[in-house]
C-alpha positions as CSV (number, residue, x, y, z in Angstrom):
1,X,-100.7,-107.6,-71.0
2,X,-103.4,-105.6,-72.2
3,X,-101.1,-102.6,-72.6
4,X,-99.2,-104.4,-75.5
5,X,-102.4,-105.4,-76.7
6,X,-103.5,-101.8,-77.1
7,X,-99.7,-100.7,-78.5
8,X,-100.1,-103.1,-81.3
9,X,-103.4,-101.5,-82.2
10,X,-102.2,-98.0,-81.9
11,X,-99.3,-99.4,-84.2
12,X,-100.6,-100.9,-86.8
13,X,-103.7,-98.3,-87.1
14,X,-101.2,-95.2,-87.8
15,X,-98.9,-98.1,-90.2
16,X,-102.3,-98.2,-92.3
17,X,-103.7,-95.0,-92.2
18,X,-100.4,-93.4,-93.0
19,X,-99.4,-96.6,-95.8
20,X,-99.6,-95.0,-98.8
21,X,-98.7,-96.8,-102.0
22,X,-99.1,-99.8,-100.4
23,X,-96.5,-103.0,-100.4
24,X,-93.4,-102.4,-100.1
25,X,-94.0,-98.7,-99.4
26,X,-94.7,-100.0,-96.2
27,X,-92.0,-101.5,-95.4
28,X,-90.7,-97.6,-94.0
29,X,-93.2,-97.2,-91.5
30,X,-93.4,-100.6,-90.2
31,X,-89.9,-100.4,-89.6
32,X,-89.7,-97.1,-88.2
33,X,-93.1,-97.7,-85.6
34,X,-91.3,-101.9,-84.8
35,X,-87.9,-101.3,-84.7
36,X,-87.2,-97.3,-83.7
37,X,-90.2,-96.4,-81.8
38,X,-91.1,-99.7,-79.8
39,X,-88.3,-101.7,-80.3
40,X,-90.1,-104.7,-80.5
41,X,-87.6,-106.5,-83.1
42,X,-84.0,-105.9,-84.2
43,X,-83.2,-104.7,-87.6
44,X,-81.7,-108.1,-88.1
45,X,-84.9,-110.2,-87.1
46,X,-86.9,-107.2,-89.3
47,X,-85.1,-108.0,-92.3
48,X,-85.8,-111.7,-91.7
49,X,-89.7,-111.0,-91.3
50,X,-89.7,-108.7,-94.9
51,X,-88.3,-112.1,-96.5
52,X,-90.4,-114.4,-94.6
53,X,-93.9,-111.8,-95.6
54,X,-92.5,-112.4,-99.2
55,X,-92.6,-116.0,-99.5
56,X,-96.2,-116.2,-97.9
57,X,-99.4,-115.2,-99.7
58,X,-100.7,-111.7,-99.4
59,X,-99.7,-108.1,-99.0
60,X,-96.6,-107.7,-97.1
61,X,-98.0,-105.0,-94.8
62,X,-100.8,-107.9,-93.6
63,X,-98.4,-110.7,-93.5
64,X,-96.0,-108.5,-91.7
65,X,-98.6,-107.3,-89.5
66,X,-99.6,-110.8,-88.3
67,X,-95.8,-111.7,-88.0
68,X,-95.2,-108.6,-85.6
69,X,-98.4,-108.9,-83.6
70,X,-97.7,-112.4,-83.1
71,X,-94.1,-112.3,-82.1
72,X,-94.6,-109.1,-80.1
73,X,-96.8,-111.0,-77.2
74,X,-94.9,-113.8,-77.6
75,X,-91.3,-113.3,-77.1
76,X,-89.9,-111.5,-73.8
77,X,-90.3,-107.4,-75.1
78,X,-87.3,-105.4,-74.9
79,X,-87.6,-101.9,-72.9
80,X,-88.5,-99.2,-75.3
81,X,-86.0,-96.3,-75.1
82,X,-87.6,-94.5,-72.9
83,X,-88.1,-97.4,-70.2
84,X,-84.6,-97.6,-70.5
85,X,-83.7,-94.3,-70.0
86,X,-85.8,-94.1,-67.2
87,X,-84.2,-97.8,-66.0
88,X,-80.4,-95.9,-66.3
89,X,-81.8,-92.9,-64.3
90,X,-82.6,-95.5,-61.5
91,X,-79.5,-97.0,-61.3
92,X,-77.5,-94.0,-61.2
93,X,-77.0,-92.8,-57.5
94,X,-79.8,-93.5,-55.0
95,X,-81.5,-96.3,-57.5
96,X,-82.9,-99.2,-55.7
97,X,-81.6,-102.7,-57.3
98,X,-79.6,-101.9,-59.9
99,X,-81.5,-104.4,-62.6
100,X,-82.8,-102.0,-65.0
101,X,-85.9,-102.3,-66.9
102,X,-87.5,-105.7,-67.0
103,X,-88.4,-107.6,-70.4
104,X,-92.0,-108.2,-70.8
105,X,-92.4,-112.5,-69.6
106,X,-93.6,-114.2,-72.9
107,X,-97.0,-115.4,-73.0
108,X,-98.3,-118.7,-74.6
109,X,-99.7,-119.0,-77.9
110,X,-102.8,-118.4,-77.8
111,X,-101.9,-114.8,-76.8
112,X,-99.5,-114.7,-79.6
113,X,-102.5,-115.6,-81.8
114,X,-105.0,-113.0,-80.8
115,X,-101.1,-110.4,-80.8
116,X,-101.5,-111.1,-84.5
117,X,-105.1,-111.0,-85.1
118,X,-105.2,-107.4,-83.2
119,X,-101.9,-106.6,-85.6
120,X,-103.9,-107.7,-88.7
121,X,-107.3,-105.9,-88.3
122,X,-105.6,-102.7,-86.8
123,X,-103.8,-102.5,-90.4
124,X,-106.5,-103.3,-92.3
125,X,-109.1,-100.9,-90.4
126,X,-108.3,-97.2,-91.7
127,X,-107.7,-98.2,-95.3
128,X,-110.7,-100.2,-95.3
129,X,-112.9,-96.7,-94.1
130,X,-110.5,-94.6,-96.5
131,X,-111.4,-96.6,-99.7
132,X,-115.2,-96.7,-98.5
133,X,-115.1,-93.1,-98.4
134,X,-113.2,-92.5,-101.3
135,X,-115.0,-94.7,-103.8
136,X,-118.0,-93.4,-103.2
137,X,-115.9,-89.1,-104.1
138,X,-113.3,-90.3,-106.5
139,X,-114.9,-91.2,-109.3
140,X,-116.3,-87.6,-109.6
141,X,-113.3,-85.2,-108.7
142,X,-110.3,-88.0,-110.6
143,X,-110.3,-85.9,-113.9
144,X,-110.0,-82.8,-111.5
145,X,-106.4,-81.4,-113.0
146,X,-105.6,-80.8,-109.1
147,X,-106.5,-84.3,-107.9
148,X,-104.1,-85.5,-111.3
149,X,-101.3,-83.7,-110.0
150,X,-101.6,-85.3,-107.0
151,X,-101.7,-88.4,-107.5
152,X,-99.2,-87.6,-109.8
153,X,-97.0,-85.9,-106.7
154,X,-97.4,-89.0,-104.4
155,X,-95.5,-91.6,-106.8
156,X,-92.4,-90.0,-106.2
157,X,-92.8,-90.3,-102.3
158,X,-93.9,-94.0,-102.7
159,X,-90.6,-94.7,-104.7
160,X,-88.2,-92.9,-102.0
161,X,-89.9,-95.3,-99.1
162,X,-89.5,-98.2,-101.2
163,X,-85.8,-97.0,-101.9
164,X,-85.8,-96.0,-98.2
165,X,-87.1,-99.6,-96.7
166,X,-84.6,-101.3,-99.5
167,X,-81.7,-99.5,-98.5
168,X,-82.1,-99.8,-94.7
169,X,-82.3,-104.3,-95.3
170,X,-79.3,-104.1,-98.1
171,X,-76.8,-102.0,-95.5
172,X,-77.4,-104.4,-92.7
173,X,-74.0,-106.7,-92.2
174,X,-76.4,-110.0,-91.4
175,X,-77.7,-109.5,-94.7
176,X,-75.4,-110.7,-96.6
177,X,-73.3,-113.6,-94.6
178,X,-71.0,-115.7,-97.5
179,X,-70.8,-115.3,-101.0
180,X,-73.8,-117.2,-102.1
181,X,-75.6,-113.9,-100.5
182,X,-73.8,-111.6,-103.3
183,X,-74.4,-114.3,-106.1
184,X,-77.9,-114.4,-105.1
185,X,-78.4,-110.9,-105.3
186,X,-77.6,-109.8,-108.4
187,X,-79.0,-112.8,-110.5
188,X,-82.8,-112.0,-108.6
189,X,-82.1,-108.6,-109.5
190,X,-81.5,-109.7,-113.4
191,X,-84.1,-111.7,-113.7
192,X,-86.8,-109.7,-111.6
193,X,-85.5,-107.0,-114.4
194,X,-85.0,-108.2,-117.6
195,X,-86.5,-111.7,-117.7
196,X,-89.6,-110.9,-115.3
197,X,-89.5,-114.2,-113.8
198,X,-92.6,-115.0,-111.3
199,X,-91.1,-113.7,-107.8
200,X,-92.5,-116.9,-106.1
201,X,-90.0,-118.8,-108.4
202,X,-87.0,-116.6,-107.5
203,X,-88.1,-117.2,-104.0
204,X,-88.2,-121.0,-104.3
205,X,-84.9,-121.0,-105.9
206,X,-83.2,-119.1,-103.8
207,X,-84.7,-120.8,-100.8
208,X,-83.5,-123.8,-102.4
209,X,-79.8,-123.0,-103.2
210,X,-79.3,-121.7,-99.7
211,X,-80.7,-125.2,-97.5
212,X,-78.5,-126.9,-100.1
213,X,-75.4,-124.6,-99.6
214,X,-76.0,-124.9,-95.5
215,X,-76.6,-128.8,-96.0
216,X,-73.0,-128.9,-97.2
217,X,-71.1,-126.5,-94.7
C-alpha cells in the first residue's frame, strides 16, 4: 500500500519538475509516466480524465493529478510491464501456478482521498521551489540576450507536447464513437478559433448535446 503511495509521489514530482509550459503541455508527460511507464490507466480512461480536468476548475495538471492519485489507490492496479514480464517468465516452464501477476485489491476511499492529495502536492512541490528560486534571479538576468533566446527556444517545444498530447487523444478509436463526435469537433474548433467563445461554454454545450443525443438512442 505504501509502495503506491510513494510511486505516486515519485510520479507526479518528475510530471512537475519536468512540466514546462504548463497546461496542456502537460498533458505529454502525464501520459507518458500514467499510461506507458505504470500503466495505471488506459489510453481510453486517459482521454476521458483530460476531458473530465477540463470541465473542472483549475490547471489541468492539478486536476489531473488529483484524478490519477485518486483512482490509482482505488481501483485494482494493473501489473506494470515489467511485473508482467516477470509474471510470463513464471509461467513458462517450471512456474508455480500459472496465474500471473496479481492486480493490486482496491482500497476504500479514504485511501483514494489521501492517493489524490499525495498526487496533488507531489505536482505542485518542484514548481513551487523553481518559481521561489527563480523570482527572486529572473528579474535581473530576463533582458540577458541569452536568457531571451531561451525562453524564446522553449515555445517551440511547448507547442510539439501540446501537438503531441492532442494528437495521441484525437487518434484513439473511443474518441470519436457516432457522428455527433465529428460534428462536435469541428464546430468547438471554429468557435475556440474564430469566435473565441468561453471554453466553459463549449464545454456545457457539448456536454449538453451529448446526454441529450444518449437520452434518445
Amino acid at each position: 500500500m505504501l509502495g503506491v503511495f510513494g510511486q505516486l509521489a515519485q510520479s507526479f514530482m518528475l510530471i512537475g519538475a519536468i512540466g514546462f509550459g504548463g497546461g496542456l503541455a502537460m498533458l505529454a508527460p502525464i501520459e507518458y509516466e500514467v499510461v506507458v511507464r505504470r500503466g495505471w490507466t488506459t489510453p481510453e480512461k486517459f482521454a476521458n480524465m483530460v476531458a473530465l480536468s477540463e470541465m473542472t476548475p483549475g490547471p489541468i495538471a492539478i486536476n489531473a493529478a488529483t484524478y490519477l492519485g485518486y483512482t490509482s489507490v482505488m481501483s485494482p492496479a494493473a501489473p506494470t510491464p515489467g511485473e508482467a514480464e516477470g509474471a510470463a517468465r513464471a509461467d513458462g516452464p517450471g512456474g508455480t501456478d500459472g496465474r500471473g501477476a496479481e492486480p493490486t485489491p482496491a482500497l476504500s476511499w479514504p485511501w483514494g482521498l489521501a492517493g489524490g492529495m499525495a498526487a496533488t502536492l507531489a505536482v505542485c512541490l518542484p514548481p513551487f521551489a523553481m518559481m521561489c528560486a527563480a523570482s527572486m534571479v529572473f528579474a535581473r538576468v530576463r533582458q540577458q540576450p541569452r536568457i531571451k533566446r531561451l525562453m524564446a527556444d522553449l515555445r517551440p517545444v511547448v507547442i510539439g507536447f501540446i501537438a503531441a498530447a492532442a494528437w495521441k487523444i484525437f487518434a484513439q478509436p473511443s474518441t470519436f464513437t457516432g457522428w455527433l463526435g465529428y460534428a462536435v469537433f469541428p464546430a468547438v474548433l471554429g468557435l475556440s478559433l474564430w469566435k473565441s467563445w468561453h471554453p466553459a461554454w463549449l464545454l456545457l454545450g457539448a456536454g449538453i448535446a451529448g446526454f441529450l443525443w444518449g437520452q434518445a438512442g
